[in-house]
LUMDO-998906 format. One line per 8 residues: number of its first residue (from 1); their letters; for each residue x, y, z of C-alpha. Coordinates in nm, 3 decimals. Layout:
BEGIN
NUM> a> X Y Z; ...
//
This chain:
BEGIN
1> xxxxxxxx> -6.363 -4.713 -13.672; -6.060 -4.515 -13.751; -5.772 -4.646 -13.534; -5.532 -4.406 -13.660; -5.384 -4.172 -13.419; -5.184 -3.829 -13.363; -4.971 -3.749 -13.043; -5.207 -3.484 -12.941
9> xxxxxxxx> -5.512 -3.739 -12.994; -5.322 -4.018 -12.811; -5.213 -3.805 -12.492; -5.604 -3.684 -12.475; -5.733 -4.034 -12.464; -5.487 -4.175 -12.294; -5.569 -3.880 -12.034; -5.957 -3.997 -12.087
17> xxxxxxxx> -5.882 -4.349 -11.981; -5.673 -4.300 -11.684; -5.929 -4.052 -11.506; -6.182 -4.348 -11.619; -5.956 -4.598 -11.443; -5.922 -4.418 -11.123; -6.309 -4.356 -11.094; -6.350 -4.717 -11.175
25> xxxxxxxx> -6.128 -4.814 -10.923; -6.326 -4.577 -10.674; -6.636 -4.723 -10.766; -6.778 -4.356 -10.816; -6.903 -4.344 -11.202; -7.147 -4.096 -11.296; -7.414 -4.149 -11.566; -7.249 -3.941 -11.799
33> xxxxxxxx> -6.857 -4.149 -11.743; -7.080 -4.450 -11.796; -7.165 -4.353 -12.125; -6.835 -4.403 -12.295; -6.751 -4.694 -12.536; -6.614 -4.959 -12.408; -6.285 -5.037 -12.512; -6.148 -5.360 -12.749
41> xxxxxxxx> -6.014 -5.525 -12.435; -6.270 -5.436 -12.189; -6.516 -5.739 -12.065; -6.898 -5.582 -12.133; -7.032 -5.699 -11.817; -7.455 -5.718 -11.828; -7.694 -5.749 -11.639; -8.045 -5.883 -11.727
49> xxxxxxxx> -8.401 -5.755 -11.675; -8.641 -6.006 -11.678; -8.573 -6.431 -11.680; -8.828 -6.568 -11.847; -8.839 -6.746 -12.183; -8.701 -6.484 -12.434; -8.445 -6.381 -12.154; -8.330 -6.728 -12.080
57> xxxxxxxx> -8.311 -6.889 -12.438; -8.254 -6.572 -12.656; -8.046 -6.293 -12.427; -7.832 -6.555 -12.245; -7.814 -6.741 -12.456; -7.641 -6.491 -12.643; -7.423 -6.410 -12.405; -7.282 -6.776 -12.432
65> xxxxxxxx> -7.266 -6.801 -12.775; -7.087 -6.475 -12.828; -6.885 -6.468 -12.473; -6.478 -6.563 -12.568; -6.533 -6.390 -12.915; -6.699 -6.052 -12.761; -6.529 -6.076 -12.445; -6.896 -6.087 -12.243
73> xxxxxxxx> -7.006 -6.150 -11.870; -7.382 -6.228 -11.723; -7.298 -6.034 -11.385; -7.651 -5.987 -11.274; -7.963 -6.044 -11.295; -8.346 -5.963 -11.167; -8.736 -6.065 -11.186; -9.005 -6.030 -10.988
81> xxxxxxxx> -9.037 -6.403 -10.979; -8.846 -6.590 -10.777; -8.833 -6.920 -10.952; -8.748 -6.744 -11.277; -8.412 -6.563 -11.095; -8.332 -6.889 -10.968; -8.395 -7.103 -11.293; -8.161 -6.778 -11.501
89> xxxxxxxx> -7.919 -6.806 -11.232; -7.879 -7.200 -11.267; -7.812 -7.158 -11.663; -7.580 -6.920 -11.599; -7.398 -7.153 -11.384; -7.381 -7.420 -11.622; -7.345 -7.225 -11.924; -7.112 -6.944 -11.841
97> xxxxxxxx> -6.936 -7.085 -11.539; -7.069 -6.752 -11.370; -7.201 -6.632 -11.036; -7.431 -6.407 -11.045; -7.605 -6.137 -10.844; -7.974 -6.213 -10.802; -8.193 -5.925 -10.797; -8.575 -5.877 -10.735
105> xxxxxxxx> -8.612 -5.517 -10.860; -8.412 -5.344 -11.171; -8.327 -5.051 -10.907; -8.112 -5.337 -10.725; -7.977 -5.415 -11.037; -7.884 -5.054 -11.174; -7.714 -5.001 -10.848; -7.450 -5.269 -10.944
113> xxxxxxxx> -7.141 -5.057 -10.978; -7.024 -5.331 -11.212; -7.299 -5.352 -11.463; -7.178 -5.195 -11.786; -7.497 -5.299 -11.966; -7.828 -5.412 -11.956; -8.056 -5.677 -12.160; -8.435 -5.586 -12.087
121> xxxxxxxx> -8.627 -5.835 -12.146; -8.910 -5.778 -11.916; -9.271 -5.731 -11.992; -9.401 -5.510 -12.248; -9.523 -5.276 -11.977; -9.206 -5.212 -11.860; -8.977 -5.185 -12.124; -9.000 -4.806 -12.128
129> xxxxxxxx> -8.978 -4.718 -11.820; -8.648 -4.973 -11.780; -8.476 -4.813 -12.063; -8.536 -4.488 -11.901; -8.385 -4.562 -11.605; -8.146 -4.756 -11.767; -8.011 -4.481 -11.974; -8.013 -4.234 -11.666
137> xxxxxxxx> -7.805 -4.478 -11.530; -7.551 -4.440 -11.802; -7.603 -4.817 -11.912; -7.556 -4.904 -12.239; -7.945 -5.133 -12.381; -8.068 -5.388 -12.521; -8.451 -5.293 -12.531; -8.710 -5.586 -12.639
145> xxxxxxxx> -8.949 -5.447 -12.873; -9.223 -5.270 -12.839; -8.978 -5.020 -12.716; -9.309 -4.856 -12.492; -9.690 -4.876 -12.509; -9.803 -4.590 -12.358; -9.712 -4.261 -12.534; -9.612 -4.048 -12.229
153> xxxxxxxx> -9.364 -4.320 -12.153; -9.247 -4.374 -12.480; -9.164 -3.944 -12.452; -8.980 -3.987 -12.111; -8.792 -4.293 -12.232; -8.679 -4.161 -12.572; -8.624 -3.779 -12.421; -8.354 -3.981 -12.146
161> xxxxxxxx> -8.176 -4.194 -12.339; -8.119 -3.921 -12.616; -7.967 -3.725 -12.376; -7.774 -3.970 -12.208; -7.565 -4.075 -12.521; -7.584 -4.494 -12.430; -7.546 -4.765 -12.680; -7.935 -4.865 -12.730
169> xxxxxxxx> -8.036 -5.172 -12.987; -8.400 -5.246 -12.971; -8.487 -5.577 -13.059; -8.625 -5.592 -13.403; -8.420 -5.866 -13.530; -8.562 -5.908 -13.841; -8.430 -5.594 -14.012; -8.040 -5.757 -13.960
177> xxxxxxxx> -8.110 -6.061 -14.148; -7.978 -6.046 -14.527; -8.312 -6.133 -14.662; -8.443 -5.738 -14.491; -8.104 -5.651 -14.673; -8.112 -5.763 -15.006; -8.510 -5.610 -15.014; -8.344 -5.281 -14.852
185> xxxxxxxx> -8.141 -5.274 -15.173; -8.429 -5.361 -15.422; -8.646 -5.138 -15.309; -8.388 -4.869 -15.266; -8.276 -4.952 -15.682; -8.591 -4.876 -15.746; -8.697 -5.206 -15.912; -9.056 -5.240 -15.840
193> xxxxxxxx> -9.104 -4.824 -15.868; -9.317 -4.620 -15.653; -9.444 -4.803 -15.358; -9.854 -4.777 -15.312; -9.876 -5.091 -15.025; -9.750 -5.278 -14.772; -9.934 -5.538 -14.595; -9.867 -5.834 -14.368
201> xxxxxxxx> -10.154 -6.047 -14.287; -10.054 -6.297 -13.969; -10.307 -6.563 -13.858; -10.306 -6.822 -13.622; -10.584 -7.108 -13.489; -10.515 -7.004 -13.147; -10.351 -6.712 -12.943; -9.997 -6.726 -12.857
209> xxxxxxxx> -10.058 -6.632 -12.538; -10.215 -6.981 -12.408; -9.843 -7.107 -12.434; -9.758 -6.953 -12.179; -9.981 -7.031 -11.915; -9.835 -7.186 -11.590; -10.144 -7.255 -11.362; -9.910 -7.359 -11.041
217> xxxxxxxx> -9.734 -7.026 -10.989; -9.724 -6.959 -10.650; -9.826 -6.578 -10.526; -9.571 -6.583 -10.247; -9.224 -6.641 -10.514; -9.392 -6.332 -10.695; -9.388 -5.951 -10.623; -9.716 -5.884 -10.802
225> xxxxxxxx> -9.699 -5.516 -10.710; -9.339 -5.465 -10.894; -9.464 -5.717 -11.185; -9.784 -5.513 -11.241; -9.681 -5.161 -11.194; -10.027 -5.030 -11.038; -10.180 -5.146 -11.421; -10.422 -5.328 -11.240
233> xxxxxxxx> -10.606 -5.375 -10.887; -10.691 -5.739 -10.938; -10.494 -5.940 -10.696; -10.227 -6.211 -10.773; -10.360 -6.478 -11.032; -10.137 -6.703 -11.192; -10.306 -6.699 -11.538; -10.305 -6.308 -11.513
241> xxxxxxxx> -9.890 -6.359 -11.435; -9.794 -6.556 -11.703; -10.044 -6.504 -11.975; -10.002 -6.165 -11.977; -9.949 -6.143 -12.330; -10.378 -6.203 -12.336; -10.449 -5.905 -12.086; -10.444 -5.572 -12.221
249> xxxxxxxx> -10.332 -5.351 -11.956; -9.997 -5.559 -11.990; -9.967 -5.595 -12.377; -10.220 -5.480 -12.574; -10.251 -5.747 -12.809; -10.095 -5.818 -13.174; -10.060 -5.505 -13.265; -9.738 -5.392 -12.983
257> xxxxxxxx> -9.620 -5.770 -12.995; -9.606 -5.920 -13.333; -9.710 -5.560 -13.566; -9.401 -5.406 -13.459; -9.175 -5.658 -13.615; -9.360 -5.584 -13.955; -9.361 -5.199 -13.888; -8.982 -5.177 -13.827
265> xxxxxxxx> -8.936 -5.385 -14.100; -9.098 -5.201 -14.336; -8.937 -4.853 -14.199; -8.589 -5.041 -14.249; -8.647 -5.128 -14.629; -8.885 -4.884 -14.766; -8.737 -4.576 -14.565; -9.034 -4.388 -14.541
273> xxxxxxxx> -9.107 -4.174 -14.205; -9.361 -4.160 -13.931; -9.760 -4.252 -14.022; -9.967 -3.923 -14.030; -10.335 -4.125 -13.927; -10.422 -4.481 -13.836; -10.731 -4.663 -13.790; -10.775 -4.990 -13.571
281> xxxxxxxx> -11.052 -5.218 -13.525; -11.062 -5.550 -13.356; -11.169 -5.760 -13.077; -11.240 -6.098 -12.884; -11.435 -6.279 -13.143; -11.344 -6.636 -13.094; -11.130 -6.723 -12.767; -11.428 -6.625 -12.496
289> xxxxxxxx> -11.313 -6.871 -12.195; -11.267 -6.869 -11.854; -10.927 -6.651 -11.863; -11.127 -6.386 -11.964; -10.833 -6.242 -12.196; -10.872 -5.878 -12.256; -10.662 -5.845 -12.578; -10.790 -5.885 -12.911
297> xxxxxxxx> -10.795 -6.195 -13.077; -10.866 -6.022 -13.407; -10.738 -5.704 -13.507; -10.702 -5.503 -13.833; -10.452 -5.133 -13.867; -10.437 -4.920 -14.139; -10.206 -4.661 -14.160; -10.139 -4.383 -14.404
305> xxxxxxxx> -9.766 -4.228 -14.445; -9.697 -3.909 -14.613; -9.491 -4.053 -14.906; -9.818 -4.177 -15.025; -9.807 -4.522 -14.884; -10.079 -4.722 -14.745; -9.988 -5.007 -14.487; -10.187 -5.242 -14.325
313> xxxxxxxx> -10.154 -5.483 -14.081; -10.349 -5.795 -13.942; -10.422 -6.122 -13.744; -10.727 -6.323 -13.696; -10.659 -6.598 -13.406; -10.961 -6.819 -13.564; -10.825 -6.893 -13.883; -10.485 -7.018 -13.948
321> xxxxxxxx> -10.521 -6.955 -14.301; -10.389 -6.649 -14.593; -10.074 -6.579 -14.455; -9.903 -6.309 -14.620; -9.647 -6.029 -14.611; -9.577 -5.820 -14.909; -9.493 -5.503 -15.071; -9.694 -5.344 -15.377
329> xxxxxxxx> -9.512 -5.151 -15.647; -9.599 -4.991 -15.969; -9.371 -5.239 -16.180; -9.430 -5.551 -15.958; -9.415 -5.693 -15.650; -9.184 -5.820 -15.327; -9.302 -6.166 -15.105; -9.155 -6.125 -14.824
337> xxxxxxxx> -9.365 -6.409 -14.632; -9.052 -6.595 -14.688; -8.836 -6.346 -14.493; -8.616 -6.577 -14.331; -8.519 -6.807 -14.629; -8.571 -6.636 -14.994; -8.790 -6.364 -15.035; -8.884 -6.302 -15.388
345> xxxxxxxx> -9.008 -6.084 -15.635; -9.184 -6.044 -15.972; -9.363 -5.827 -16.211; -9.700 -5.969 -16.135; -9.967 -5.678 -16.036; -9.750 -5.399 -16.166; -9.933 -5.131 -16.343; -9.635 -4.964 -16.518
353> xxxxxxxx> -9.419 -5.334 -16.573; -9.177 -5.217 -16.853; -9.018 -5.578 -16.894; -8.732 -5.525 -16.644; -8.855 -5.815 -16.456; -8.903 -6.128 -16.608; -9.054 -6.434 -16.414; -9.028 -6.513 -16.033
361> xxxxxxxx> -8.680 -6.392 -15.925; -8.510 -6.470 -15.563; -8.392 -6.146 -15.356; -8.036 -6.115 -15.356; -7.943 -6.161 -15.013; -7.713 -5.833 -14.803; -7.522 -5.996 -14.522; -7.546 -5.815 -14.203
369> xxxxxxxx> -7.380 -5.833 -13.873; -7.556 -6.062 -13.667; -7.806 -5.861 -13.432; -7.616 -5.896 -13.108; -7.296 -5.908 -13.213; -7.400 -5.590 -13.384; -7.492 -5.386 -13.012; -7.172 -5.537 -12.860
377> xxxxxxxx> -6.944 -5.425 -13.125; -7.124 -5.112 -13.088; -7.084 -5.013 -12.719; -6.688 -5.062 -12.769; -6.720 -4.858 -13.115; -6.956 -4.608 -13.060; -7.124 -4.631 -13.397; -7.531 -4.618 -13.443
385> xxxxxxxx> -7.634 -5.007 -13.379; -7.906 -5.147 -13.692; -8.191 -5.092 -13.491; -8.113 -4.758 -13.278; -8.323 -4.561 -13.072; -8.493 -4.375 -13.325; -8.605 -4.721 -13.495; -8.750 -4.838 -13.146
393> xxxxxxxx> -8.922 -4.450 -13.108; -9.081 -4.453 -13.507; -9.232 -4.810 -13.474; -9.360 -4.708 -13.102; -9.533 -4.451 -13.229; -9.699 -4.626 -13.524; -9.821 -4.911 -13.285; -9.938 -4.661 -13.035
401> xxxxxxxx> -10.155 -4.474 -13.309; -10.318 -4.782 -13.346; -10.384 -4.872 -13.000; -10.529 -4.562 -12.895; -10.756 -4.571 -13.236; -10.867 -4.924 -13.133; -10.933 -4.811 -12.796; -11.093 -4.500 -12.869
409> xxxxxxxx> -11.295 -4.591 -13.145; -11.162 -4.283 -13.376; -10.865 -4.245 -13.592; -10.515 -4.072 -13.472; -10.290 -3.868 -13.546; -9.926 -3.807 -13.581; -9.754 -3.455 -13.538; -9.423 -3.482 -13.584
417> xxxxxxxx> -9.276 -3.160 -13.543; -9.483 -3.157 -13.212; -9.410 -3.531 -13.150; -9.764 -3.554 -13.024; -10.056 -3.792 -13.112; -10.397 -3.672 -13.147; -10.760 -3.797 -13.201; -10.956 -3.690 -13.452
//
């Protein structure tokens, strides 16, 4: 950030900030005052969409461990649960020393005059449409991956907060880390030469979604119509409510929730642009019970990108077994299964190895800015966050592709001069 300035530039911003000021103190900011950065002394005061595990013990949390050194405030909160509000509100109590507003609806919560930002970490079929509103409302985001699961959503969404101007990180962590980093810069050196694969392969002896399972949630401490969104006319059942990562009308399945991690990643190191067809097959081969989950407990995506670059993508939740996560070159190849301690590459499989890699060698690691720190910093700077808007659109519409194909039965297509998916 350059933080050298002229007289002219200093009387215009100093003009800027007082008008800001006196609308502040009026309480009358428009979408389009709210979109300024924030400035190094401000407090970024947030608000949170959606208490439950990942926005208790991974937002908040946060929030407290970055608070004095970012200069943050939890201000407000909401969930359609009433238990979960309460539970979010008692942490922030203890942790943060704070009082905050309780909220049942997000439209409560975007009416806060006070809220400078929002964490949404809400359900996956609602994460669209609460950026969109979010960036209407001139809020600067923090959007949980997948950034949308429907496509006409995804359009609205992305359109909105484009033209708004906010501060938007989506939460693919992964591509902060120095391991995604230091494989950025390998691949981008061009040590393992022209790129033919990628392929993650992510097994498990039983869904992640039975973890979640609270049997004794009551139907009066939940609004089930703002939870499900009209995706469903079944009435309130507490399995449905909290394992709703096993029901596809509210996730649908592996790909959206754990494929999207992989895709971004991929799109971070490799570079390489939107898919232009994907194929998905899959389906409830093993975990047939009384829940009745609707999302797949086996799937398998293929997709094919124009830089000639096939990547694939599975789990199989009856066999915890052949792990892997790696990239294919034409002088070796990148392990990334490791991603969080030391990735590492060698010549092994290369069809064109010319000796410049010898033996098993550990990925140089790229520090990063950590992930949140990253969006804070950001909304005071003004400077594109690691994982901006157009990272949350490009892996949304690679996971949709495959959705619809796995739906459908056919394979899809991406236009993207149109920005439109098709079916062949």
């Amino acid at each position: 950030m350059n933080t050298h300035l002229n007289r002219r530039d200093f009387l215009k911003t100093s003009a800027t900030l007082a008008a800001g000021a006196t609308l502040a103190s009026r309480g009358i900011l428009t979408a389009k005052e709210r979109t300024r950065s924030i400035g190094a002394n401000d407090r970024i005061r947030i608000g949170l969409i959606g208490c439950g595990d990942r926005g208790v013990n991974v937002h908040m949390a946060s929030i407290r461990k970055h608070a004095q050194a970012e200069n943050l405030a939890l201000v407000a909160l909401c969930d359609p649960w009433s238990k979960a509000r309460e539970n979010a509100a008692a942490k922030a109590k203890e942790w943060l020393g704070a009082d905050v507003k309780q909220c049942r609806t997000y439209h409560e919560l975007l009416d806060l005059p006070e809220v400078d930002a929002v964490m949404i970490a809400s359900c996956d079929h609602w994460h669209s449409t609460h950026l969109e509103a979010a960036a209407k409302a001139g809020r600067h985001v923090y959007v949980e991956k997948p950034m949308a699961i429907e496509f006409d959503e995804l359009t609205r969404a992305y359109e909105a907060a484009k033209k708004s101007g906010v501060v938007i990180q989506v939460g693919t962590q992964s591509r902060s880390s120095a391991s995604a980093g230091g494989c950025r810069a390998l691949v981008k050196a061009g040590t393992l030469g022209k790129i033919s694969r990628i392929e993650q392969v992510r097994n498990a002896d039983k869904p992640y979604w039975y973890h979640y399972l609270k049997p004794d949630v009551q139907a009066a401490d939940v609004d089930w119509k703002e939870f499900t969104k009209g995706r469903t006319k079944k009435p309130f059942d507490p399995i449905l409510y909290s394992g709703w990562y096993g029901y596809w009308e509210f996730s649908q399945g592996p790909v959206p929730q754990l494929g999207v991690h992989f895709l971004d990643l991929i799109h971070f190191i490799t570079g390489i642009g939107f898919p232009e067809t994907c194929v998905c097959l899959g389906g409830i081969y093993t975990w047939k019970d009384e829940h009745h989950f609707s999302a797949p407990d086996q799937v398998q995506a293929v997709w094919n990108y124009p830089e000639g670059v096939m990547v694939s993508y599975s789990s199989n939740f009856g066999n915890s077994s052949g792990n892997l996560l790696r990239l294919a070159g034409e002088k070796g190849t990148l392990n990334m299964e490791a991603l969080w301690s030391e990735p590492t590459y060698t010549a092994r499989g290369g069809i064109n190895r010319d000796g410049s890699i010898r033996g098993e060698n550990k990925v140089v690691p790229v520090e990063q800015t950590d992930h949140w720190v990253n969006w804070y910093r950001c909304m005071r700077s003004g400077d594109t966050p690691n994982a901006p808007l157009d990272a949350g659109y490009q892996h949304s519409v690679a996971s949709i592709m495959a959705t619809m194909s796995y739906e459908s039965g056919r394979r899809t297509r991406f236009d993207a001069k149109k920005r439109k998916i098709v079916m062949d």
